[in-house]
C-alpha positions as CSV (number, residue, x, y, z in Angstrom):
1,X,1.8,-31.8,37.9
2,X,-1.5,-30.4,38.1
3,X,0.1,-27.2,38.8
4,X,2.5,-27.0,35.4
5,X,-0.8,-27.9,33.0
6,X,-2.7,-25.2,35.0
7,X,0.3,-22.5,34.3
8,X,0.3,-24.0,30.9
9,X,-2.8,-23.8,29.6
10,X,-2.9,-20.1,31.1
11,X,0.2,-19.1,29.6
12,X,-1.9,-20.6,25.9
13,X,-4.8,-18.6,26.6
14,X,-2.9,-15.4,27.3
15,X,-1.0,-15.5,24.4
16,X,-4.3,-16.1,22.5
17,X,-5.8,-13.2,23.6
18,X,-3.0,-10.8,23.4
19,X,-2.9,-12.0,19.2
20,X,-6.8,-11.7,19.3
21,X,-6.4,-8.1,20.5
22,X,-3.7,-7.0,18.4
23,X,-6.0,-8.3,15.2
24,X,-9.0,-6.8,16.5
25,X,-7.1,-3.9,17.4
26,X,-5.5,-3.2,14.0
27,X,-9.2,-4.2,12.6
28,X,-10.8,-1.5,14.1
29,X,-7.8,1.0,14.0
30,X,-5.9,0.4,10.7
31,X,-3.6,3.4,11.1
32,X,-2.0,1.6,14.0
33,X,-0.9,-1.1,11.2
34,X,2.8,-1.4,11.3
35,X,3.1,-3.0,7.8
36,X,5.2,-0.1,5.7
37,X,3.9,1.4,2.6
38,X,5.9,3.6,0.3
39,X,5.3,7.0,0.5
40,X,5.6,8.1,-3.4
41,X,7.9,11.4,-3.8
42,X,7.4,14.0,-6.5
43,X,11.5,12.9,-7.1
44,X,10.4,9.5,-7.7
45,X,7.4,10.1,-10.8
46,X,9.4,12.8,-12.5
47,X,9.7,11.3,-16.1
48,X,8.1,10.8,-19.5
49,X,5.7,8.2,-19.9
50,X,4.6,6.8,-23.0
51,X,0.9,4.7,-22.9
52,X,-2.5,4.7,-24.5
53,X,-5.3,7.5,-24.8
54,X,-8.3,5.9,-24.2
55,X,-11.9,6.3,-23.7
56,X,-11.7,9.3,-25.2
57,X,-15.2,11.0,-25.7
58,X,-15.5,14.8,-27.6
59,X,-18.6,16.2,-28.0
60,X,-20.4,12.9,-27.1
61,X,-18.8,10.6,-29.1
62,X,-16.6,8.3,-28.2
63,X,-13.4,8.0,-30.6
64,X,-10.9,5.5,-31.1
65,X,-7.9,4.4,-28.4
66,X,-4.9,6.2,-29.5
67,X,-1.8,4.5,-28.2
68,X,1.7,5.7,-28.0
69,X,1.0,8.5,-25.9
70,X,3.8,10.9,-24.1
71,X,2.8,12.4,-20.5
72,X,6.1,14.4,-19.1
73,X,6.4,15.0,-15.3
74,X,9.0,17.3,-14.1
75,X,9.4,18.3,-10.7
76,X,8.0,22.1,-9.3
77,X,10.4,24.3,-8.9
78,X,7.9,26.9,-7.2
79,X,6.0,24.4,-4.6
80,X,7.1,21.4,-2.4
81,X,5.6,17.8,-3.0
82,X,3.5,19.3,-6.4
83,X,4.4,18.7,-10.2
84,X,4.3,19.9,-13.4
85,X,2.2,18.0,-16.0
86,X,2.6,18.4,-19.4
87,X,0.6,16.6,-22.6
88,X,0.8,17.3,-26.3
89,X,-1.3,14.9,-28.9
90,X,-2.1,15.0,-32.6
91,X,-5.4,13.5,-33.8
92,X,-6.1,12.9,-37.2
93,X,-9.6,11.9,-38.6
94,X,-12.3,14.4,-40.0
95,X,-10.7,17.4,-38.6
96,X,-6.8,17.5,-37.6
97,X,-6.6,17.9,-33.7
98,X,-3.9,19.2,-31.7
99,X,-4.8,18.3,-28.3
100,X,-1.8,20.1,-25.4
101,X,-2.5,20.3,-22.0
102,X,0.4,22.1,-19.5
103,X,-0.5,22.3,-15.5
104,X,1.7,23.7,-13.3
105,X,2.3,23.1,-9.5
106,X,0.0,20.1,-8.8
107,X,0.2,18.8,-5.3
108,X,1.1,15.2,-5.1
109,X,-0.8,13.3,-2.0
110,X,1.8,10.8,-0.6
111,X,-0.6,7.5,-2.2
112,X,0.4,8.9,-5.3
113,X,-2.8,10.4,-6.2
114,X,-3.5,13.9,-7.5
115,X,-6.6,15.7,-8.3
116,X,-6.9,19.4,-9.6
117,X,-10.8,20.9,-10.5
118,X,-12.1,23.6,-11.8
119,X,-11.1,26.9,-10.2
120,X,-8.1,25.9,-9.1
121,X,-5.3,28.6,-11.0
122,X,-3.3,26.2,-12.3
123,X,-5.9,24.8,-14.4
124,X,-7.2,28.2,-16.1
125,X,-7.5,28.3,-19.6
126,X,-4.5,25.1,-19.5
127,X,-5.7,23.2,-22.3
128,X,-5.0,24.2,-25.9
129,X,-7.2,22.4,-28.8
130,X,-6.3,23.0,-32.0
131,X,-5.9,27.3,-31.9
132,X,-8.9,27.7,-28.8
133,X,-8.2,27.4,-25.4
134,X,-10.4,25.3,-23.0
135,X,-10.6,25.4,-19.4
136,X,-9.8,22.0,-18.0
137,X,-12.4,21.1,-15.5
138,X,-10.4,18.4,-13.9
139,X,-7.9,16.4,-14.1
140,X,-6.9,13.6,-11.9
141,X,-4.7,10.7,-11.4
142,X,-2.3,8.5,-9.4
143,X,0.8,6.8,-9.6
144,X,1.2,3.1,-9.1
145,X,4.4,1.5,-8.1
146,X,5.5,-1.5,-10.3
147,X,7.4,-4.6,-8.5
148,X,10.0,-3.8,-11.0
149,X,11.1,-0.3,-9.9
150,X,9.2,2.8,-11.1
151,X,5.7,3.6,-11.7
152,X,2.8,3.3,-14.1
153,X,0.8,6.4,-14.2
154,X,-3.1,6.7,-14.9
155,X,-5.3,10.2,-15.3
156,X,-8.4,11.7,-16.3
157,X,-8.8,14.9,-17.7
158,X,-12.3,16.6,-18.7
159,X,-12.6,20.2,-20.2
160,X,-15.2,22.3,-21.6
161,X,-16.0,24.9,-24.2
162,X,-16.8,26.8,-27.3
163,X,-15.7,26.1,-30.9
164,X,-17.7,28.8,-33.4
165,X,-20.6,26.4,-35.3
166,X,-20.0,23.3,-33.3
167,X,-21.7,24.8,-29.8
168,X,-19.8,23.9,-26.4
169,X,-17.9,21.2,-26.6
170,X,-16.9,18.7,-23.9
171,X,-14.2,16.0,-23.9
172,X,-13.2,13.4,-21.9
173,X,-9.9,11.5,-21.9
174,X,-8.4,8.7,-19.9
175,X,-4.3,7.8,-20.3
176,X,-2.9,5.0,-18.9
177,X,0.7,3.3,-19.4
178,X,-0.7,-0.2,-18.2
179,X,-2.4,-2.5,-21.2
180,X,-5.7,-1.3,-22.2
181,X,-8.4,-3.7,-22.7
């Protein structure tokens, strides 16, 4: 008898310390985590998405949240994993805006998130406002997966530069297909 609660109790603590190890273990290495994430695929963000322009800042002043934004995404033909972006906005107010941005072959990280800064080549001279062309000085991003099937998409863009009387001018814009607050 005494021998079966002896093999017992050390079959308990064995199995306790093979779960403690595998927890500490994937604690202190969480690259040996077996839980699966999706990878995100340049096939899979490829699409138009329509959200809001916000946080948008020109020349140091911050203007109004302008919603039913279009982003398109289409697929590089000229580089594996990267995308083409492509932006196009009309702002009204004081002076009529025409705000186009067109990037070509960004690489997509396999989390979904891109990033592209100044003097990289696809960003030269990508930004049209108005008739002037601005260097974009970055733009960056990510896709999130929804539970319903697709993704929402989120990005930054900052550019810089000269417009005759008004000095340099810098803008900052944020898009985002999930609600804005």
């Amino acid at each position: 008898m005494r021998t079966s609660i002896f093999k017992l109790a050390l079959i308990v603590m064995t199995a306790v310390a093979i779960v403690s190890c595998q927890t500490e273990d994937e604690a202190l290495f969480p690259e040996m985590n077996t839980t699966a994430t999706k990878s995100v695929s340049v096939d899979d963000v490829g699409g138009v998405y329509t959200g809001t322009l916000h946080n948008v800042i020109m020349s140091g002043k911050k203007k109004s949240n302008y919603p039913n934004q279009v982003t398109k995404i289409t697929v590089s033909d000229e580089y594996y994993d990267s995308f083409n972006f492509h932006f196009d906005m009309q702002v009204g107010g004081k002076v009529n805006v025409h705000l186009t941005a067109d990037v070509k072959n960004i690489a997509l990280n396999s989390d979904g998130t891109f990033e592209v800064n100044a003097g990289d080549d696809s960003l030269s001279k990508a930004l049209k406002i108005a008739i002037f062309k601005y260097d974009i000085t970055l733009l960056k991003g990510k896709f999130i997966p929804k539970s319903t099937g697709g993704y929402d998409v989120e990005w930054t863009m900052e550019s810089n530069g000269f417009y005759l009387q008004e000095g340099k001018i810098m803008a900052h814009v944020e898009f985002t297909t999930k609600p804005v607050q």
